[in-house]
N, C-alpha and C positions, 0 to 999 in steps of 0.2 A: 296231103304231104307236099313239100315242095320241093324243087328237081335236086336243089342239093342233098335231101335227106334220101332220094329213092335212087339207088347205085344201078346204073347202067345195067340191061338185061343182059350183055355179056357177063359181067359179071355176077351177077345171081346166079348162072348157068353154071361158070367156075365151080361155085361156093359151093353149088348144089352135088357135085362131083368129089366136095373132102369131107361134107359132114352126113351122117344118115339123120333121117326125122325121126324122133320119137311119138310127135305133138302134130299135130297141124290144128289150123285153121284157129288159133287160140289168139285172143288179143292180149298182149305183153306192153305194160306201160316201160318206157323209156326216159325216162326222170334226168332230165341236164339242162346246162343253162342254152338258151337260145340268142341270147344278147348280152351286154355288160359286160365286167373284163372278165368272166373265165367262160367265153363262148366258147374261147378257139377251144377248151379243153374239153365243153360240153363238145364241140362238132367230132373230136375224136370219138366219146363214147356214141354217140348214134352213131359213125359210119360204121364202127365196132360191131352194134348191137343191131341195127338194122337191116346191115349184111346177112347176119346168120338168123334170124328172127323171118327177114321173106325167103331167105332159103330155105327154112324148115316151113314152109308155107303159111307163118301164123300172121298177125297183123299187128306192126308196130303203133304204137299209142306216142307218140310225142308232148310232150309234156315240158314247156319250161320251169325252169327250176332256178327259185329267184336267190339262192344264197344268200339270206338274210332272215332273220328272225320278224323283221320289220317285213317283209316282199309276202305278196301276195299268195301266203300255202294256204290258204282254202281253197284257191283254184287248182290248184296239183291236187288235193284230195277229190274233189269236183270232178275234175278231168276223170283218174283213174276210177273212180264210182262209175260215171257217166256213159264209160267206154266198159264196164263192167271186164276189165283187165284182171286176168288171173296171177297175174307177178308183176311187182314193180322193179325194174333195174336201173341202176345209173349213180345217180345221186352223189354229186360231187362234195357236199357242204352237210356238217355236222346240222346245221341249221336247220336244215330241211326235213331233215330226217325226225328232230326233234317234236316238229310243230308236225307232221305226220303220220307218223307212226303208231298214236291211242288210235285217230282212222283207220289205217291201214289194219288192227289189230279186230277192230270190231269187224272192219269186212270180210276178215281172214286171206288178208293179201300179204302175202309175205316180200320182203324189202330185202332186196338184194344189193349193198353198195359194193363200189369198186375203188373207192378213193377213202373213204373217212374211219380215220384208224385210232380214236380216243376211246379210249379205254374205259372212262365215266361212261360215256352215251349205252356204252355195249351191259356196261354192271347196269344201268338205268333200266334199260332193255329186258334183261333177264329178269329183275326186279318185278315189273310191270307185265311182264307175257308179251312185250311188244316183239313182234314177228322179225325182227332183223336178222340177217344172214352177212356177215361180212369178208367178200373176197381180199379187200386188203389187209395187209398187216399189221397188228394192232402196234401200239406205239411202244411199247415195249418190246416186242421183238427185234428193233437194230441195237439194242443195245444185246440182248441176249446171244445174237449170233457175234460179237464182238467180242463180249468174254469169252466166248467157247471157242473161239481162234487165237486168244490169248493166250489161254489157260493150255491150250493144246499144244499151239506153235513157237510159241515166245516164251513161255515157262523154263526159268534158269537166265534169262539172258535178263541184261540191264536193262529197264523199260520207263519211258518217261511219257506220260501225260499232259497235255496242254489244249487249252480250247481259249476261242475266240471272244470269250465276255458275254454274245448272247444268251439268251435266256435256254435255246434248244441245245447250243454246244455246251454250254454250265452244266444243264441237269443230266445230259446224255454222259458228259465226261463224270460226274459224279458218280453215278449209276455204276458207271465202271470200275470206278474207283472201289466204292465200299463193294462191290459184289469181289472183286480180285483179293482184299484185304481179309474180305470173309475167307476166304482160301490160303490164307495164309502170303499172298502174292503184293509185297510192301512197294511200289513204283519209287525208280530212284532219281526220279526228277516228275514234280507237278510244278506247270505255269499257266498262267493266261496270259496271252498275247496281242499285242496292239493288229486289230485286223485292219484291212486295205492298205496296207502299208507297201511300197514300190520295192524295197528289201528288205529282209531279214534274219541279215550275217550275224548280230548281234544275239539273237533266241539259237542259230544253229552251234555257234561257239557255245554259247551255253550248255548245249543240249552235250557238244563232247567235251566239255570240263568234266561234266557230272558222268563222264562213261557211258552213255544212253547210245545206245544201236540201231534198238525197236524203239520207234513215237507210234500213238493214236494221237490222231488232229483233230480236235470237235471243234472243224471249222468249216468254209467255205474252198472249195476247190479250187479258184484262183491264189488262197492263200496257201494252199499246198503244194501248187503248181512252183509258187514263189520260194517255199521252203526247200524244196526237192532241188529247185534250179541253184537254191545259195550254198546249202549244200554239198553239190557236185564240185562248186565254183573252190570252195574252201577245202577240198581234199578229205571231207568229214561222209563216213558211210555211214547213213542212216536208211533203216529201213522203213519207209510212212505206210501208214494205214487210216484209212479215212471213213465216213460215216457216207452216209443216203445222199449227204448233201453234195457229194463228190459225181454225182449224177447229174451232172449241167453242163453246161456251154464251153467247150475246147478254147475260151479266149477270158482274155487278152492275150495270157502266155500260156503257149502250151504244156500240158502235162506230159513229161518225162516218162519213159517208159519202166515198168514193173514199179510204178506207184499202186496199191492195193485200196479197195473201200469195198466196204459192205452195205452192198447195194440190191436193186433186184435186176435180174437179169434182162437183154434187151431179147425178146421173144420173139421180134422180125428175124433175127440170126439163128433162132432155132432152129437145125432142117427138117424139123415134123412138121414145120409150119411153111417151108418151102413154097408148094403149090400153093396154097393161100395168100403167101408176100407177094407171089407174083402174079395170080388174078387181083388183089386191091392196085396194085402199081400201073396194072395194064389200065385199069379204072382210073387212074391219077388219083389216089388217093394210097400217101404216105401210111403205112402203119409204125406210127409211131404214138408214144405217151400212151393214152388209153384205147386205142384202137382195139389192140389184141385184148386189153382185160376186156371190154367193152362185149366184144364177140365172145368170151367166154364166161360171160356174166348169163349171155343169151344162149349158148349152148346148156349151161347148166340148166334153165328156167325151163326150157324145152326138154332135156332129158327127163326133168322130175315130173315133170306134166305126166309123161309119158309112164312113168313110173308109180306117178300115185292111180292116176286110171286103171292100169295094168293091175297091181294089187288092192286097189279099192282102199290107198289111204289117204289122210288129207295133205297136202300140196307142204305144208311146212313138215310135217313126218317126212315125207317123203325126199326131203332136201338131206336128210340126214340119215338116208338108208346107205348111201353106199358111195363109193369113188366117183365122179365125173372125171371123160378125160377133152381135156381143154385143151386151145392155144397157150394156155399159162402152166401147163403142165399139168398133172393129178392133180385134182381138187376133191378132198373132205371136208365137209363141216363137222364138229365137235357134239356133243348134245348142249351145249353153250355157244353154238352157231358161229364159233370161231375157225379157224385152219386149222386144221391137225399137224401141220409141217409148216414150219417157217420157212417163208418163201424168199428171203435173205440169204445172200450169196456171197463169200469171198472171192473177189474178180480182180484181174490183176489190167493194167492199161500196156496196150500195144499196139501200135502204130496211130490208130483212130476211133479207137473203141475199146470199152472192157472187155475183156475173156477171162475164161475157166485156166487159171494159170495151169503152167504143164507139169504132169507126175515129177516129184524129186527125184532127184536121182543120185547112187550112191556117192 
């Protein structure tokens, strides 16, 4: 393994101090990319996984993971056979998982991802008996925590709809649209909006001809940032709520404070996770992106180890006997190997990050 993948013995020591073992001595494959453009996000899932993986004293399996249907998955299936790894985790890329998974199913290696959230692959999966577990959220669930903030919070007030022309904002802003209609809840302004655009006085005067208060933006959060600021500028109170994609980069212009998006929560700011943020930092390593799912992909794979042993069942049973508790919070799997809870959050922006906006008050 090499010095970047094995985290300082200080820190192993830390780790070893916030999680108990269930498992030891077990080899866990670690399925990410090693090179190419989505290393940096592979290198988040190892520090993730590989942290809690030698803290519970088992043996991480590193594995690149070529994101392409075209890249080299015989050697991923190879690798994990070879290393005779009782769980696969990681796996950034629908791809991989595709060209993998009839292997992984014969070997009875269950497939843990942390990033791939389409909906096809998982009905394909069930289809097939292929072994997959999926910690992220299926693609369906930002739209589902959306309407139920709608229907909750914004029911009775004027509501206007508008997205950005992409293909994610189109079908997302759709979704919502006929699921709200279903309920009786008619929006009294839909538009599509010119994105990247340096203002947007002309979409916000629209938005208060037509009466609109509450917007959804199925857009990109700079174009939010720009709406919120034309907005403020124009004397028009609009209250935005934005999608997953409002989960990026504080720039060009900053986001305005009690802008809302339903997003997932930043898990380094959890204080259960406290002593953990601050053994990886002392390490120089950021948890950020998939760090924390990464580490809780590995906590679960070691819990059920521990679990199927214990009861004498097999390893994918055993993923679906009971609660894990993670960096990312409870974790269940479904008998259809999905979440039990959607892990989509209504978070409100203040000062330099999202939060749990504050109790109403009378």
């Amino acid at each position: 393994m090499s010095a970047t993948l094995r985290l300082p013995l200080t820190l192993a020591f830390a780790l070893t101090c916030v999680a108990a073992a269930d498992a030891a001595g077990v080899p866990i494959a670690v399925v990410a990319p090693t090179d190419g453009p989505f290393a940096a996000l592979g290198q988040q899932i190892r520090e993730g996984a590989v942290a809690k993986i030698n803290a519970d004293g088992n043996t991480p399996i590193i594995v690149n993971e070529p994101c392409s249907a075209e890249g080299d998955n015989a050697a991923v299936q190879a690798q994990i056979a070879q290393a005779k790894a009782a769980v696969a985790i990681g796996f950034l890329c629908s791809e991989t998982l595709e060209a993998t998974l009839p292997a992984l199913k014969e070997a009875g290696v269950p497939a843990i991802t942390v990033s791939v959230r389409a909906t096809i692959l998982m009905e394909d999966a069930l289809k097939n008996g292929w072994p997959l577990f999926r910690l992220a959220p299926s693609d369906n669930a930002e739209a589902a925590r959306i309407i139920d903030f709608i229907l909750s919070e914004w029911s009775g007030q004027p509501l206007g709809l508008i997205e950005d022309g992409t293909i994610h904002g189109r079908e997302l802003t759709e979704a919502i649209r006929n699921a709200l209609e279903d309920k009786g809840l008619k929006p009294a302004f839909i538009d599509t909006y010119r994105p990247g655009q340096e203002q947007q006085i002309g979409l916000v005067r629209r938005l208060s001809k037509a009466g609109v208060t509450r917007v959804f933006v199925g857009g990109d959060r700079s174009d939010v940032a720009i709406i919120a600021r034309d907005a403020r500028a124009e004397g028009i109170d609009l209250d935005l709520l934005g999608g997953d994609a409002m989960n990026a980069a504080n720039q060009p212009l900053p986001l305005a404070d009690g802008v809302r998006a339903v997003t997932l929560p930043d898990w380094s700011a959890d204080p259960r996770n406290t002593e953990l943020v601050k053994a990886f930092r002392n390490a120089n390593v950021e948890p950020e992106g998939y760090v924390m799912p990464g580490y809780a992909a590995a906590t679960i794979a070691n819990a059920a180890l521990g679990l199927a042993a214990g009861e004498n069942r097999p390893l994918i049973e055993a993923l679906t006997m009971k609660a894990f508790d993670t960096t990312v919070g409870p974790v269940r799997f479904t008998d259809r190997h999905e979440l039990t809870e959607n892990p989509y959050k209504v978070l409100e922006w203040r000062g330099d990050r999202f939060v749990t906006p504050a109790p109403k008050t009378d």
